[in-house]
C-alpha positions in Angstrom: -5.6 -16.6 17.9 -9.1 -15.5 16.4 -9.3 -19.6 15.8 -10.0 -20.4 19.5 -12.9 -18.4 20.0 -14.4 -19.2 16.5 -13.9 -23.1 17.6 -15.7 -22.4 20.8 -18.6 -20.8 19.3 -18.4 -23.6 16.5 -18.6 -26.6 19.1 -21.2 -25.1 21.3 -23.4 -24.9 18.0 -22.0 -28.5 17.2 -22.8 -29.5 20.6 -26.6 -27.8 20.7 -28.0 -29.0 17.7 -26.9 -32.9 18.5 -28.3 -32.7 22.0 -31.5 -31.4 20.1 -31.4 -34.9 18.3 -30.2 -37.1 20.8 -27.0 -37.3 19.7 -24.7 -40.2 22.0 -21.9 -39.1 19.9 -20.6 -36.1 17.4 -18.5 -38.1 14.7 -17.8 -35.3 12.3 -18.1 -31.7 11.6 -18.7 -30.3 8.0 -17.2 -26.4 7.9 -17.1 -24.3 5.1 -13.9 -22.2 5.0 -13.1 -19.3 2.4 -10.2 -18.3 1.2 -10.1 -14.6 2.8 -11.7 -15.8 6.5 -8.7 -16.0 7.6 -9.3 -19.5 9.6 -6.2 -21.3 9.6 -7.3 -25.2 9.5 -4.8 -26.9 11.6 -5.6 -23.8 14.1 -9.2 -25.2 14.1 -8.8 -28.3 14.0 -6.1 -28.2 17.2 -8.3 -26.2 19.6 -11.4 -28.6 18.4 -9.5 -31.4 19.8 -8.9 -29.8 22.8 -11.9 -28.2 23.5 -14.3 -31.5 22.9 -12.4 -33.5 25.1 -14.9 -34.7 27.2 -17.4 -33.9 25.3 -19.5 -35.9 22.8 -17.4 -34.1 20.5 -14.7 -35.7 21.4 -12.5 -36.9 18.5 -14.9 -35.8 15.5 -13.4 -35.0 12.9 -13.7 -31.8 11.0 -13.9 -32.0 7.0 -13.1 -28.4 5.8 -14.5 -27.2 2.4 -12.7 -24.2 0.7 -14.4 -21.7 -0.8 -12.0 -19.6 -3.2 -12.8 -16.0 -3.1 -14.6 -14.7 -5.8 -15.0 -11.0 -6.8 -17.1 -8.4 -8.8 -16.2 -5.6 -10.8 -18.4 -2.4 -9.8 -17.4 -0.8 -12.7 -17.4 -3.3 -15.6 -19.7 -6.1 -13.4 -17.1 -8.6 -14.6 -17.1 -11.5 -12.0 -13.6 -12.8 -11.2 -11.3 -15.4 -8.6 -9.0 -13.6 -6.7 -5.3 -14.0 -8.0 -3.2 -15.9 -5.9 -1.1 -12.7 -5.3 -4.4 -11.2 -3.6 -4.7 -8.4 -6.3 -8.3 -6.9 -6.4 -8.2 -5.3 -9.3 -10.6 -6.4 -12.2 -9.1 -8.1 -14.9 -11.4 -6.7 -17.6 -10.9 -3.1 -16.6 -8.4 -3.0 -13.7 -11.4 -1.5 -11.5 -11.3 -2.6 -7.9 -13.8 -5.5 -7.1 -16.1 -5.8 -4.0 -16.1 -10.3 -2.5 -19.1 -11.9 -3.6 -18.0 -15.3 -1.9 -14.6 -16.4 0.0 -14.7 -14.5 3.3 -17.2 -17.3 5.0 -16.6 -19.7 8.0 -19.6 -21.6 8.8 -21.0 -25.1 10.1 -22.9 -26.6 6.9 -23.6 -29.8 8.7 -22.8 -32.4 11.7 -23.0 -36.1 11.5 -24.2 -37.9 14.9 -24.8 -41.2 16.4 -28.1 -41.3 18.7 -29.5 -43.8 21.2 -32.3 -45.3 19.0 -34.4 -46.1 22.2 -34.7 -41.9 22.7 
């Protein structure tokens, strides 16, 4: 449910930065998404649709980019991806590892149309 109000803040920032340009319409939405956010995309992507209706958000579409979640070893300093089976532990020594990249959820960019006469 954590998707809802991450969308909301996500389409008011949408929404402020193209009425900062002039935007007539919000086409698309670039979000980067890693792998331990927790951000489910279909979540997103569902309350987006609701939430811009009426909107000049209204049926952008979001292109997600995945971020897998990389770690590093405080013991060794061994940089690693996380295992598909989520295990933390270092490869090299079997040390746990602290997320360098993978827990992120952020608007990179936003594509627009504007009124060329503004």
């Amino acid at each position: 449910m954590h998707e809802l109000t991450t969308t909301q803040y996500l389409l008011k920032t949408a929404l402020q930065h193209a009425h900062k340009e002039h935007a007539t319409h919000i086409t698309s939405v670039h979000v980067v998404i890693g792998q331990l956010s927790g951000m489910v995309d279909k979540s997103v992507q569902y309350y987006w649709d609701i939430l811009a209706e009426g909107t000049i958000a209204e049926g952008a579409t979001i292109e997600f980019k995945h971020i897998p979640a990389s770690l590093r070893c405080a013991h060794c300093n061994t940089v690693y991806d996380l295992s598909d089976s989520f295990d933390f532990t270092c490869p090299a020594c079997g040390q746990a590892g602290t997320i360098i990249s993978g827990d992120e959820f952020l608007l990179e960019s936003i594509d627009i149309d504007t009124d060329a006469s503004v």
